[in-house]
N, C-alpha and C positions, 0 to 999 in steps of 0.2 A: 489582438481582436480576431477571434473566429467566426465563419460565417455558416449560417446552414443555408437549405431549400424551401421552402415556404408555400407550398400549395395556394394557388388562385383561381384553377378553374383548367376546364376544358373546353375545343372544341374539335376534338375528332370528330364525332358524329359518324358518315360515311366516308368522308375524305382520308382517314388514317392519319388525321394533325395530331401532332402528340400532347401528353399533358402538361400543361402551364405551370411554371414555376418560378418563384422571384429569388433573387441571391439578397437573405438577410443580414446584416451585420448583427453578432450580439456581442453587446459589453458585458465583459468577466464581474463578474459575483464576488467581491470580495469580505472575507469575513476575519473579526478580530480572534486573536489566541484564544484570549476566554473562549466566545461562542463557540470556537469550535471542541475545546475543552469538553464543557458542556456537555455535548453531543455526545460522551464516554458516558454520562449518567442519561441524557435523556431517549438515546435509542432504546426500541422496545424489543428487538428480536438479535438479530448478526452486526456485527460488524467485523469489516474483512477488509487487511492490509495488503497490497502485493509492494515491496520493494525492489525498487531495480536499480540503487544508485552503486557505485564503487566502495562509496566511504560518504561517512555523515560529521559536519564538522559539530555538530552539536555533542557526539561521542566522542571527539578528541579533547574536547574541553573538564573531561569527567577523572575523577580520582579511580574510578574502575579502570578504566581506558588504559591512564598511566602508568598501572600497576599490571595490565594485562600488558604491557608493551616491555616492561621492566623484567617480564616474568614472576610475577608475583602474585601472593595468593588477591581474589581480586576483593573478596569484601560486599559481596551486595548486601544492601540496605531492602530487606524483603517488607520493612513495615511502613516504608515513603508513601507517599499520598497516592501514586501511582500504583503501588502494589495494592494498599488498601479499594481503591475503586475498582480494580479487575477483581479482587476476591470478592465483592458486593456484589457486583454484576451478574459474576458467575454463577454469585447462590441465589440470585433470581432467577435461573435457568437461559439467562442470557452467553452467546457465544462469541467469543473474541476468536479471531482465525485471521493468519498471517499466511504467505508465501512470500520467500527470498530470492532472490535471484542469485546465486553466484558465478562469478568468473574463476577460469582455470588458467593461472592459478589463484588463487584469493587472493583478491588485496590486507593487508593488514584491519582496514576497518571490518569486513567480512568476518574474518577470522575473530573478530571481536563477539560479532554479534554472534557466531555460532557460537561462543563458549557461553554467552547470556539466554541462550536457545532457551537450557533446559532451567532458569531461575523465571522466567518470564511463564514456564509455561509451570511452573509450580503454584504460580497465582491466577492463572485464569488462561492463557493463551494457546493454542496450537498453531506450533512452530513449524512448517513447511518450507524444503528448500525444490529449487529449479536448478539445473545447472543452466550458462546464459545462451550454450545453445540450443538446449530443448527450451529455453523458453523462447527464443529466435522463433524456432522451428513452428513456435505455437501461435506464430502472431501476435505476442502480447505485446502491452505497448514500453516505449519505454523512459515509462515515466511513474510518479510515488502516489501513491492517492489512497485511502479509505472509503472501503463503501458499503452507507450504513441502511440496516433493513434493504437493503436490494432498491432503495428510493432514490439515495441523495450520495452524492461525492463530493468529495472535497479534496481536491485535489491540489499536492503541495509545489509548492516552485521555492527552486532553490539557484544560489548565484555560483561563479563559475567556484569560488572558496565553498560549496558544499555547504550553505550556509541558509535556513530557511529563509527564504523573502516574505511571502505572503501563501494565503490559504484561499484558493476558489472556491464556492460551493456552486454546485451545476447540478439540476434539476431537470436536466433536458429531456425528454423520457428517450428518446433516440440512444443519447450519450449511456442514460443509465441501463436502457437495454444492454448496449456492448458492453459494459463496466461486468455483466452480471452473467454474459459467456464467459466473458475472458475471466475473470474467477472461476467460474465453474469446469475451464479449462484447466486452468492453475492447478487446481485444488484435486483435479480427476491426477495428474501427473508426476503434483511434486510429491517428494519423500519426506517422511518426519526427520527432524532432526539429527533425532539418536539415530537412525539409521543412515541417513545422508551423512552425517561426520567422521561415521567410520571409513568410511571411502572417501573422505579428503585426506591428500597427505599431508603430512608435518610440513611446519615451516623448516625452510632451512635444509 
């Protein structure tokens, strides 16, 4: 449970007393997979990912994964329901936009997603990387979230196995204020993929 400040009044007046404020508790917003699913067709303008985890246990479970880890050629499947909905989107003039975060040196999940870089962004996506300490440097946070039309977050939580738990949606305008720097930090700094990849080294 997080709390805000909650404005109740003043009374400086002459005296210099400062202004009044109560410490709120708010209970987390939580929302099912579909809903938030959803939300890939029903936003009207952006929606913008930052990533900032090491490794996603949802990507070790995948036959790309496997095959990227084996060395082998990986096989995306560009016509999945996932591919089909960023190409829809995108030819409504809607824009999907990412930032990655990585460490030096990549972890193996990392290096996964950069090879998916440029198959995600053949459907609808721009793929943006941070290295993790310019994004340090940048105050972002570090934590995974989606934030769509500049309104609404949903912000994901995951278990110590890198394993999605549950999906917050926060509407707070405070919160979504910051959500909508710190993207527009992200997104002034990171590099595209294909340019950021060439300056990662080989594994190995």
């Amino acid at each position: 449970m997080s709390r805000r400040l909650r404005y109740i009044g003043s009374n400086s007046g002459h005296s210099g007393c400062p202004t009044l404020y109560e410490d709120v508790e708010r209970e987390p917003v939580m929302i099912g997979y579909d809903e938030f699913e959803s939300m890939f067709t029903t936003f009207q303008h952006t929606a913008f990912r930052l990533e900032t985890r090491r490794q996603y246990g949802s990507d070790a479970q995948t036959e790309t994964y496997r095959r990227f880890v084996a060395g082998e050629d990986l096989g995306w499947d560009s016509d999945d329901d996932w591919s089909r909905n960023r190409r829809e989107q995108s030819a409504r003039g809607k824009r999907f936009e990412r930032v990655r975060v990585m460490d030096s040196p990549p972890t193996t999940g990392q290096r996964y997603l950069l090879a998916n870089a440029a198959e995600i962004g053949k459907v609808g996506e721009d793929v943006r990387y941070l290295w993790r300490e310019d994004a340090d440097r940048l105050g972002l946070p570090a934590e995974d979230a989606w934030l769509f039309d500049s309104r609404v977050i949903t912000l994901l939580h995951f278990d110590t196995d890198d394993t999605l738990t549950g999906i917050e949606l926060i509407t707070d305008p405070v919160r979504v204020a910051r959500a909508c720097q710190e993207r527009d930090a992200a997104w002034h700094f990171a590099v595209p993929h294909r340019e950021f990849g060439a300056g990662v080294p080989s594994d190995g």
